[in-house]
PAZAPA-4460 file (N, C-alpha, C; in steps of 0.05 Angstrom, whole numbers, plus 32768, in hexadecimal, padded with zeros to 4 digits):
% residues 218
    n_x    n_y    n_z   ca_x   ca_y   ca_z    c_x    c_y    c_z   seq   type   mol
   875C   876B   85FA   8747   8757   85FD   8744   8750   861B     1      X     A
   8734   875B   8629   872A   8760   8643   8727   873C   864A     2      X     A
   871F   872E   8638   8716   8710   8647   872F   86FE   8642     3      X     A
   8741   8706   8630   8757   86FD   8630   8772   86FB   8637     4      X     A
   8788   86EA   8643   879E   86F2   8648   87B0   86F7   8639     5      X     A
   87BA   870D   8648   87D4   871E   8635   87F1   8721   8643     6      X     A
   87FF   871E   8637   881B   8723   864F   8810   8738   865D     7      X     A
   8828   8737   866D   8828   874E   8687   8810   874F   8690     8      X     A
   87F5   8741   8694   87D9   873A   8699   87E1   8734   86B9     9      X     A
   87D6   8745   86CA   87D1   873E   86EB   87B9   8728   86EF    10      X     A
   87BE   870F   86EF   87A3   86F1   86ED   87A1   86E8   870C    11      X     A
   878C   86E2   8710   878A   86D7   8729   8785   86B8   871A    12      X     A
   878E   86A3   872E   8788   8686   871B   877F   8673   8733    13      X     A
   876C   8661   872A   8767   8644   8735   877E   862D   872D    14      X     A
   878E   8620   8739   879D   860A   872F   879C   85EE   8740    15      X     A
   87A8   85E0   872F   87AF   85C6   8741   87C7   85B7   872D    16      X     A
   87DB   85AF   8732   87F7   85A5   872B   87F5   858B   8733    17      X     A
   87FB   857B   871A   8802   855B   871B   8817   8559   8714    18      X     A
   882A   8543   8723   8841   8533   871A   8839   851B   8718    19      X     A
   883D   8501   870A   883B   84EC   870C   8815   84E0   871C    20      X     A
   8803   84EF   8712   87F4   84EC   871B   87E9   84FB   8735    21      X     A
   87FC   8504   8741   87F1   850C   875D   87FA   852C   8760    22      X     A
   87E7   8536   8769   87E5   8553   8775   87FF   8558   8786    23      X     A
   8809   856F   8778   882B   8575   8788   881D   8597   8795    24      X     A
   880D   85A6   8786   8803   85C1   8790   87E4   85CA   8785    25      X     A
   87D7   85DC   878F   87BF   85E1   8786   87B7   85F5   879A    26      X     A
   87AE   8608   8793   8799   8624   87A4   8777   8619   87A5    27      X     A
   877A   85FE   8792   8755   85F6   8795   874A   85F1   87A4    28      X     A
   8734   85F2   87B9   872A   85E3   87C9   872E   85CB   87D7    29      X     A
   8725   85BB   87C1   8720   859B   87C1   873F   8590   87BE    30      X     A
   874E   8592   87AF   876C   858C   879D   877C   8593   87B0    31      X     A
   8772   85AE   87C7   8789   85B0   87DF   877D   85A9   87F5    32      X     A
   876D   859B   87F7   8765   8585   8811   8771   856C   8810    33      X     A
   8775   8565   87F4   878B   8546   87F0   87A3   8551   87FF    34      X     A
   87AB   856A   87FB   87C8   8565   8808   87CB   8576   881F    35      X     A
   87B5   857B   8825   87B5   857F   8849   879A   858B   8852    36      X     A
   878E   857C   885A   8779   8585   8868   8769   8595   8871    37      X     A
   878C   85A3   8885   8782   85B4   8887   877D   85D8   887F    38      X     A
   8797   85CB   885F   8799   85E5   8856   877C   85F3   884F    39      X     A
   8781   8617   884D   8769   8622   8842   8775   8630   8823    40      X     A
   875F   862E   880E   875F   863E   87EE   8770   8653   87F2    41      X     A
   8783   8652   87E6   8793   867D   87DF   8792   8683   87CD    42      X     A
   878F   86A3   87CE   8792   86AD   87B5   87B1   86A9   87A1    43      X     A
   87AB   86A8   8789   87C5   86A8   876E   87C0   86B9   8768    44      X     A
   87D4   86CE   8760   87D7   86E1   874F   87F5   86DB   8741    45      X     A
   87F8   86D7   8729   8801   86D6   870E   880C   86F1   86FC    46      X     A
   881F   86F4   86FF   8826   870C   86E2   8829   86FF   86CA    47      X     A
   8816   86F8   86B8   8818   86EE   869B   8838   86F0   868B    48      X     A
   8843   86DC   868A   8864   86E5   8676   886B   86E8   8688    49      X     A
   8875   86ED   86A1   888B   86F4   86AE   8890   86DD   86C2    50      X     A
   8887   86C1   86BE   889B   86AC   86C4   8896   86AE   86DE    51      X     A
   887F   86BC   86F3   887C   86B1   8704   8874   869E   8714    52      X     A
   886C   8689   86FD   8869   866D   8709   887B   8665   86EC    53      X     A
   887B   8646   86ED   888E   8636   86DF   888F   8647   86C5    54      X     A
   88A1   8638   86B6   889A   8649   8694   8887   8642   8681    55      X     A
   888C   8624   8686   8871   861E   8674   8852   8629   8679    56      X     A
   8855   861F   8695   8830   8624   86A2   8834   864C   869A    57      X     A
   8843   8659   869E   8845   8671   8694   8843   8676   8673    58      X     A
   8844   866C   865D   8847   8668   8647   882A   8663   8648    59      X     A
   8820   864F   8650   8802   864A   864F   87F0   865E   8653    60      X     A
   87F7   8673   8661   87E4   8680   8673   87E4   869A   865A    61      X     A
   87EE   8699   8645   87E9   86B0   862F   87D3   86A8   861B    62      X     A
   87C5   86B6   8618   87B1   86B9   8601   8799   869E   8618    63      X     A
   8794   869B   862B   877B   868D   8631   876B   869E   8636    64      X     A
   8750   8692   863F   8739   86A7   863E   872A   86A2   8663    65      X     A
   8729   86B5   866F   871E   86BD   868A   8704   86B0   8688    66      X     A
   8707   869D   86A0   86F1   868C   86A7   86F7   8670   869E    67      X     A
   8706   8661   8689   86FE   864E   867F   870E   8639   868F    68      X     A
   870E   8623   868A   871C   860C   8697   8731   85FD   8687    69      X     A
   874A   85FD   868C   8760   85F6   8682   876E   85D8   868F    70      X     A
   8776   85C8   8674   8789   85B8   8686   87A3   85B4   8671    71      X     A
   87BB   85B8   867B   87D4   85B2   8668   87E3   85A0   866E    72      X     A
   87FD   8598   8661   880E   8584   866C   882A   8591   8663    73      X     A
   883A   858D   866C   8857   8596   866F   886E   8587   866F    74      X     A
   8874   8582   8666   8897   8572   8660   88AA   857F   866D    75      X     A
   88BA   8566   867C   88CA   856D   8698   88DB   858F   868D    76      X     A
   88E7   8592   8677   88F3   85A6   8668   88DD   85C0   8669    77      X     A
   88CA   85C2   8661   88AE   85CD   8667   88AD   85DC   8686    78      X     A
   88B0   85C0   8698   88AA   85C6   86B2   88BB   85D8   86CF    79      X     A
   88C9   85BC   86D5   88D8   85C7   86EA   88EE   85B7   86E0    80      X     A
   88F1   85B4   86C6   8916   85AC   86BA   891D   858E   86BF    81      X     A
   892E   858B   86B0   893A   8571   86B5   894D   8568   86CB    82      X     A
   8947   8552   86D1   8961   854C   86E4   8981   854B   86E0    83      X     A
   898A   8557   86F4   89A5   8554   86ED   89BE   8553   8700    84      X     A
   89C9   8545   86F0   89E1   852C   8706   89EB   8538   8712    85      X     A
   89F7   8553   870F   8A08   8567   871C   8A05   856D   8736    86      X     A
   89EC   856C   8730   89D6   8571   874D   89CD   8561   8766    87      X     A
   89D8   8547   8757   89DE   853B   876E   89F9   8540   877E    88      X     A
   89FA   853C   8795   8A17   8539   879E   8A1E   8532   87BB    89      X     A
   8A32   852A   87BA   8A46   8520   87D7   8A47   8529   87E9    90      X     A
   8A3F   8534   87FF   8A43   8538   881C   8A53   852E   8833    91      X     A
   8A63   8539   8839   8A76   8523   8852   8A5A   8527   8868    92      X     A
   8A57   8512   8876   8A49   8513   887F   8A4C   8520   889B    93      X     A
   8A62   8531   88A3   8A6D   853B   88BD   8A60   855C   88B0    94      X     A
   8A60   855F   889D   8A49   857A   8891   8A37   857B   88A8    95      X     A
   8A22   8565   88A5   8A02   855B   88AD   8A0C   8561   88D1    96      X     A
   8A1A   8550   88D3   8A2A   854A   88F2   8A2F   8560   8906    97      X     A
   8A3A   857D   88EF   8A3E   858F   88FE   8A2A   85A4   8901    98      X     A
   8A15   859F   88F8   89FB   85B0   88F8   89E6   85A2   8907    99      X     A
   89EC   8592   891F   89E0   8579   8924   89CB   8566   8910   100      X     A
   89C7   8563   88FE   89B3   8557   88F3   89C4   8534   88E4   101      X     A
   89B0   8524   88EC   89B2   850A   88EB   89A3   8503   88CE   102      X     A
   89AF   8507   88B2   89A8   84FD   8897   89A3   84E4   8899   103      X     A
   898D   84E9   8882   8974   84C1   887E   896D   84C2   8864   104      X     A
   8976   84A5   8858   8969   84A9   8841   8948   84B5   883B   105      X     A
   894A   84C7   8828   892D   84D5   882A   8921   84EA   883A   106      X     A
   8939   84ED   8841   8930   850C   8856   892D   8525   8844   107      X     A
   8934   8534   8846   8924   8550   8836   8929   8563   8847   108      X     A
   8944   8578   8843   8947   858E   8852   8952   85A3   883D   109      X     A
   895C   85BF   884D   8961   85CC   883B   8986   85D7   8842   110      X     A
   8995   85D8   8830   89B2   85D9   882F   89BD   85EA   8815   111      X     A
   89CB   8600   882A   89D3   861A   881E   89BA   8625   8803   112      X     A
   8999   8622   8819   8985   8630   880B   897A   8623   87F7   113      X     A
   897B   8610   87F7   8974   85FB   87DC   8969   85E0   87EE   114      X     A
   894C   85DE   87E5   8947   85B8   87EF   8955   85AB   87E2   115      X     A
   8958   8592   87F3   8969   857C   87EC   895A   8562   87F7   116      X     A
   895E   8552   87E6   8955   8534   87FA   8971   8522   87F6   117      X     A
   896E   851B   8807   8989   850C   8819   897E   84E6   8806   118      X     A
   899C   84DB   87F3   8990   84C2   87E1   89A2   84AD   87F4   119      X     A
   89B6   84AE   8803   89BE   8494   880C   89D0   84A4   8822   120      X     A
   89D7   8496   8833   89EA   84A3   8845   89FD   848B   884B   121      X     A
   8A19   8483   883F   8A26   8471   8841   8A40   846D   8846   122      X     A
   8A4B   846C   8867   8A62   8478   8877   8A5F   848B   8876   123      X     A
   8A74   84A5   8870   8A75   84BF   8874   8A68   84C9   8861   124      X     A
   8A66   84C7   8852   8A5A   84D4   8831   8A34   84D1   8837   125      X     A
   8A2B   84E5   882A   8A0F   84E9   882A   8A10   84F4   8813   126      X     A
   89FC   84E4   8802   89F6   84E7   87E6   89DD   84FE   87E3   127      X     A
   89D9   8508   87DC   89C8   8524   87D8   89BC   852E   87BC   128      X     A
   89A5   8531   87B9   899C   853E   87A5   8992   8554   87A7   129      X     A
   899E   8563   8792   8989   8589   879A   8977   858E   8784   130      X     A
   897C   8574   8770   8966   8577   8755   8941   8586   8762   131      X     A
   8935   858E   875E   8918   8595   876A   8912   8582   875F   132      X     A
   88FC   8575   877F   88EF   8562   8777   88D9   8554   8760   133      X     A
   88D8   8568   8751   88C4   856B   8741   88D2   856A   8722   134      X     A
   88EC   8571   8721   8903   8577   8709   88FD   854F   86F9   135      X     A
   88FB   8552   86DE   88FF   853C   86D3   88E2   852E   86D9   136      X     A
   88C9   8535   86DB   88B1   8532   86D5   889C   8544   86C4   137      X     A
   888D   8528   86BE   8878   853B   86AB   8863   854A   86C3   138      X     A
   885F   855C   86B7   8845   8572   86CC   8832   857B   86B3   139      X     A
   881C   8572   86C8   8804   857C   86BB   87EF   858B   86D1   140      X     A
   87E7   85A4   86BD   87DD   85B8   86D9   87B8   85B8   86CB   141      X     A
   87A6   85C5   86D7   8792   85C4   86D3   878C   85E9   86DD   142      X     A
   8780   85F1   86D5   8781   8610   86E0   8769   861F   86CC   143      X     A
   8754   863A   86DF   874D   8642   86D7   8753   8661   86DC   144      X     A
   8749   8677   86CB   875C   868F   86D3   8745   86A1   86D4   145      X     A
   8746   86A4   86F1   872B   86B3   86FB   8721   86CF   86F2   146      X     A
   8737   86E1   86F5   8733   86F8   86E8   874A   8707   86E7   147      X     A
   8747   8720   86DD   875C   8732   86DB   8760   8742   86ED   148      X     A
   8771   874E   86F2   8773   875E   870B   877D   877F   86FF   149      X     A
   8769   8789   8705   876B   87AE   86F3   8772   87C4   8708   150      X     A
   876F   87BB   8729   8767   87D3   873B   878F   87D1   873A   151      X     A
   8798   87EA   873D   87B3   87EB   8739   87BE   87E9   8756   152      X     A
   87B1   87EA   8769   87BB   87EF   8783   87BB   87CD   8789   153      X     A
   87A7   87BC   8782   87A2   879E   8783   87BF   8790   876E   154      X     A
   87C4   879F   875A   87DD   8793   874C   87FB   879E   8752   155      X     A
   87FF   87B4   875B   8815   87B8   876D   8817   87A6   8783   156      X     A
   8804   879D   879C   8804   8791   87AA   880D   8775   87A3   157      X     A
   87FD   876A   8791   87FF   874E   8789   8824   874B   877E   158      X     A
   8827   8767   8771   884C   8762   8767   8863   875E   8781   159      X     A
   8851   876A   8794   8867   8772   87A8   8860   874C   87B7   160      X     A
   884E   8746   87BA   884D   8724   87D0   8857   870C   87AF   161      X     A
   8858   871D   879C   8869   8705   8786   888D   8712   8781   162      X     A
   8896   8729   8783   88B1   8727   8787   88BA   872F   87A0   163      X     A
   88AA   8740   87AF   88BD   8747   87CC   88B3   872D   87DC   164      X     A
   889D   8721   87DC   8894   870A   87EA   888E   8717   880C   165      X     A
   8889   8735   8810   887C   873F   8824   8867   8756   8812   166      X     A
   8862   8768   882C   884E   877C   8820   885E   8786   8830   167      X     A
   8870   87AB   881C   8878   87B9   882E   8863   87D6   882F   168      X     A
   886B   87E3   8840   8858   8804   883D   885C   8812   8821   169      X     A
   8846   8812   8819   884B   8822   8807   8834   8835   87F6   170      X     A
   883D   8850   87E5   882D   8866   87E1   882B   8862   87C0   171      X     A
   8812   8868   87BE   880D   886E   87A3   880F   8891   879D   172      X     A
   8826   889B   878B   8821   88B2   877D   882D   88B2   8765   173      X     A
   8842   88BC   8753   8843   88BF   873A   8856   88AB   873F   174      X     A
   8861   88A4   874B   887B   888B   8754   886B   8882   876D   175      X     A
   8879   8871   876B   886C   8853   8788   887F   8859   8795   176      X     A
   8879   8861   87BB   8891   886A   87C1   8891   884F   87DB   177      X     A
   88A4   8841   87E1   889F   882C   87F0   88B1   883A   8807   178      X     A
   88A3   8830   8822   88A9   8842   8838   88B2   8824   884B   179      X     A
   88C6   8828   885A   88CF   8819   886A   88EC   881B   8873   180      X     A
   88FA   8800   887B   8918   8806   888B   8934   87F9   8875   181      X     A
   8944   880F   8878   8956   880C   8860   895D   87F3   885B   182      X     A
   8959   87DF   8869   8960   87C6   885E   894C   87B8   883F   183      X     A
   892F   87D8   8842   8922   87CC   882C   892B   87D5   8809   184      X     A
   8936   87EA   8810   8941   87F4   87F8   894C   87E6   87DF   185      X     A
   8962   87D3   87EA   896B   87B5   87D0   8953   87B4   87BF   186      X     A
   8940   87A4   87CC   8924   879E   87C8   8914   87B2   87A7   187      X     A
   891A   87CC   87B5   890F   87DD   87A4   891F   87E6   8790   188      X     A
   8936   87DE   8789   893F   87E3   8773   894C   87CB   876D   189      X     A
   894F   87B9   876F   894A   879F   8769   8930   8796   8756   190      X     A
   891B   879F   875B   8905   879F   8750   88FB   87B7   873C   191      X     A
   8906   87CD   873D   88FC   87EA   8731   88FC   87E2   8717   192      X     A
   890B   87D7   8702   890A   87D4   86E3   88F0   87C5   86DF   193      X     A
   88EA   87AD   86EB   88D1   879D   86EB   88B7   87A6   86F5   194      X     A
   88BB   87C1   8700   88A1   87C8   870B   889C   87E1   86F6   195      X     A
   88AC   87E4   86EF   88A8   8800   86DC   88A9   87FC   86C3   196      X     A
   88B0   87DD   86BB   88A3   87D3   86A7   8882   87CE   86A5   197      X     A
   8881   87C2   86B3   8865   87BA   86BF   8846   87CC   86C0   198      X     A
   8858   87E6   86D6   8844   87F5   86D9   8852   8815   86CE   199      X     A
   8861   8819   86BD   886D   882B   86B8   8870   884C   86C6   200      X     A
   8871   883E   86E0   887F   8851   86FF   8895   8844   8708   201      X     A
   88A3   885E   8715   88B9   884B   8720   88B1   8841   8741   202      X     A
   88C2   883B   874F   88C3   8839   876D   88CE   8846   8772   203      X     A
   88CA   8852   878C   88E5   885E   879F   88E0   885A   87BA   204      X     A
   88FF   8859   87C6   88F7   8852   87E0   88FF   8868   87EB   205      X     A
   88EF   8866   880E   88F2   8880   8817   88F0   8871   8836   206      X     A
   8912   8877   883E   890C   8868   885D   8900   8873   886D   207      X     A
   88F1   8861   888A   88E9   8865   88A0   88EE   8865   88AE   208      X     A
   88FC   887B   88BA   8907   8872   88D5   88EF   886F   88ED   209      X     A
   8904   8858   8901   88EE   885A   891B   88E4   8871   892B   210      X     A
   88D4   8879   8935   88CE   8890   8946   88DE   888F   8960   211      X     A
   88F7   88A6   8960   8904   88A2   8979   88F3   88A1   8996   212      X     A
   88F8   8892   89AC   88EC   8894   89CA   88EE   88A8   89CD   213      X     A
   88E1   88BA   89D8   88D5   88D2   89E4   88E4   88CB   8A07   214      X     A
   88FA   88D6   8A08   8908   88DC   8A22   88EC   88DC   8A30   215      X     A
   88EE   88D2   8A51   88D6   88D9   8A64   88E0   88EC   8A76   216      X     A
   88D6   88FE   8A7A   88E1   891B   8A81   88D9   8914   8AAC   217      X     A
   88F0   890A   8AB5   88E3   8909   8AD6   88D9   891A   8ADE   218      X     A
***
């Protein structure tokens, strides 16, 4: 069904994300001028079922129909999960001290790769949460799902800026052969089961070396 979503469906989408009333994200126009001015619209691209946005809003995004206008709601369990105590925790505060940084209640940084906001800082101890800010709210998203995406070179691309989070070189022939420096390799077979699920080719990588300097002959 060409007008409908189906797993594994390549969607381009319009959204906008509420917590508690207020806009936390959005690619819309209008909905991302509330939260910065001077941001400009980007494109979404979506793999239907494969959980690349939350689970629920992913759960939603099966069986709707291209073009229409959606709005859902989500339970913190739904969303971005419940809070949990664990997740808070204790910091000596000579941590903060030796990385120069001066902790405040309400600050917002990131520690061993994870945001955190900083809840009290009292003598040596700095109280800390890594829960996401968003964990233990209801969310309600609004979204329309523009179209499908069929050109295969447009949906390889879109896989590679949703799991490699770059664009590397790469060839279309009976296998996808991704060309670059051996540090990209992980990458490509890290990813090969999901892409050959997907598009039922594999990857391969095929390094690049630099072009040696050409000695200058005096």
């Amino acid at each position: 069904m060409e007008n409908i979503v189906e797993k594994n469906d390549f969607i381009e989408i319009k959204y906008t994300g509420y917590a508690n009333g207020d806009i936390f994200d959005s690619n819309m126009e209008d909905d991302l001028k509330k939260l910065d001015k001077k941001a400009k619209p980007y494109k979404i691209v979506v793999i239907a079922g494969q959980e690349t946005v939350i689970k629920g809003f992913d759960n939603a995004l099966i069986g709707k129909e291209i073009g229409k206008h959606y709005e859902i709601t989500l339970s913190a369990k739904e969303g971005f999960g419940e809070r949990k105590r664990e997740l808070i925790k204790t910091i000596p505060l000579k941590a903060f001290s030796d990385q120069k940084v001066s902790p405040y209640p309400g600050m917002v940084l990131t520690l061993d790769n994870l945001m955190a906001k900083i809840i009290t800082v009292s003598g040596a101890r700095v109280i800390t949460d890594f829960n996401n800010p968003l964990a233990g709210k209801e969310i309600k998203y609004k979204f329309t799902i523009l179209r499908k995406l069929n050109d295969e070179k447009e949906k390889i691309e879109s896989f590679f800026e949703i799991y490699f989070r770059f664009m590397p070189e790469f060839e279309i022939k009976d296998k996808i052969i991704i060309k670059g420096k051996k540090e990209l390799e992980i990458f490509v077979k890290m990813f090969n089961p999901k892409f050959k699920d997907l598009f039922g080719k594999e990857m391969e990588f095929e390094e690049k070396k630099e072009k040696e300097k050409e000695a200058k002959i005096e």
